[in-house]
C-alpha positions as CSV (number, residue, x, y, z in Angstrom):
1,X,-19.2,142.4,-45.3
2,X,-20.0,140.3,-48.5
3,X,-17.9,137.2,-47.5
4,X,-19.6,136.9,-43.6
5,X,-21.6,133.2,-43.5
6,X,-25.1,133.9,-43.0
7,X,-26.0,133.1,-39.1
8,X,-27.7,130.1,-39.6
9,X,-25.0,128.2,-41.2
10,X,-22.7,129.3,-38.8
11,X,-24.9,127.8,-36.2
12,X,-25.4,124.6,-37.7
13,X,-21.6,124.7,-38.0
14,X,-21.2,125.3,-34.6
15,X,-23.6,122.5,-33.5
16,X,-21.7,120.4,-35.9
17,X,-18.5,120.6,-34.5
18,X,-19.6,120.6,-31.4
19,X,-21.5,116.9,-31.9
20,X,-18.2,115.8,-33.2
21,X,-16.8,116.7,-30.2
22,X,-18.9,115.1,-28.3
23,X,-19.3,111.7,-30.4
24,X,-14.9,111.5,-29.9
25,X,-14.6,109.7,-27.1
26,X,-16.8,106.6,-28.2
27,X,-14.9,106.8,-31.4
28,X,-11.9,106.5,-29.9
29,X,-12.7,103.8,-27.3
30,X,-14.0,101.8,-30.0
31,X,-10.9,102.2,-31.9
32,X,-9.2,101.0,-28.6
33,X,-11.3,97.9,-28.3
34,X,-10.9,97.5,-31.9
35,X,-7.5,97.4,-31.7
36,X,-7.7,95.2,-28.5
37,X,-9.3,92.4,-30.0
38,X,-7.2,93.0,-33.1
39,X,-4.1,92.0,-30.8
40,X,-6.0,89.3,-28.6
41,X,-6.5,87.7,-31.7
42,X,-3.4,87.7,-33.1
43,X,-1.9,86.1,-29.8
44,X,-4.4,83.4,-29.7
45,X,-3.1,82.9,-33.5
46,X,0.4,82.9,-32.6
47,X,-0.4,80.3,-30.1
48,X,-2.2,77.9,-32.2
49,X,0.9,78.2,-34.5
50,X,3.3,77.1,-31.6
51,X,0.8,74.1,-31.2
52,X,0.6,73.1,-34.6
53,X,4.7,73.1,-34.8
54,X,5.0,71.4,-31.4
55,X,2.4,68.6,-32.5
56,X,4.1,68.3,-35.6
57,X,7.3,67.9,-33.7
58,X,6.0,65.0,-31.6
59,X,4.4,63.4,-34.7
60,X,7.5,63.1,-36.4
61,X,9.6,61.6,-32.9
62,X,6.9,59.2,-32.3
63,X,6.6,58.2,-35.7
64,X,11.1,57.9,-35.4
65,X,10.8,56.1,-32.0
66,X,8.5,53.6,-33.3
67,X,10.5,52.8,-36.8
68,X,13.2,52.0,-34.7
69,X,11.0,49.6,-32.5
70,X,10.2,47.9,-35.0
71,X,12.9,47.5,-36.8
72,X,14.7,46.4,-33.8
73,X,15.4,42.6,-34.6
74,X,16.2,41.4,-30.5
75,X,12.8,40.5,-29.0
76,X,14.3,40.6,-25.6
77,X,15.4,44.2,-25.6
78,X,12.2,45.2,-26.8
79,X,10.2,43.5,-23.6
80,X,13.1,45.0,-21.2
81,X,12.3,48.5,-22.6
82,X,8.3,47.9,-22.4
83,X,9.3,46.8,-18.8
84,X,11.5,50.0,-18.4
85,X,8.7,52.5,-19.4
86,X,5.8,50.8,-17.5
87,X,8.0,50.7,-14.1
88,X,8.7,54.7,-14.9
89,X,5.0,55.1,-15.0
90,X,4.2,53.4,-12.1
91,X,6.8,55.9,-10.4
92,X,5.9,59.0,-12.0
93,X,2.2,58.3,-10.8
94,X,3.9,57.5,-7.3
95,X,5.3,60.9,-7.4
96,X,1.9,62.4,-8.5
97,X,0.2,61.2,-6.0
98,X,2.7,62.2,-3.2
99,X,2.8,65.7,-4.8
100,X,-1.2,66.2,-4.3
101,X,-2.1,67.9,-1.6
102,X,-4.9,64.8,0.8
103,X,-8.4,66.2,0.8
């Protein structure tokens, strides 16, 4: 037979194909970790998104709440409401502190 592979180069095929046989179970667990830290990363980025949005949210409401402090004309309504939010503090630290479990 003219068109037999001489034995040698069958052997280094064989050997060769069987190190790649070998060598496919790192390659595919680094493809999984690959892929791992692929989609960790892309959650952590999605997260920082929903940050961003929700701190641009509050910007923009604090930024409302205070134009319409200031543009509010009755000085006595204004010192009712600073009175208002200090006593809800005050409670809301009250509740805090009941909620915490003692020593």
């Amino acid at each position: 037979m003219s068109d037999s592979l001489p034995s040698d180069v069958i052997q280094a095929i064989a050997i060769s194909n069987a190190k790649s046989i070998g060598e496919q179970p790192a390659i595919l667990a680094n493809l999984a970790l690959a892929q791992q830290i692929f989609n960790q990363n892309m959650q952590q980025q999605i997260a920082l998104s929903q940050q961003q949005a929700m701190n641009q949210v509050q910007m923009a409401a604090t930024a409302k709440s205070i134009a319409m402090i200031d543009n509010c004309k009755n000085q006595d309504t204004i010192d009712q409401l600073t009175r208002d939010i200090e006593k809800l503090i005050r409670d809301m630290d009250m509740m805090q502190n009941r909620r915490s479990p003692a020593g």
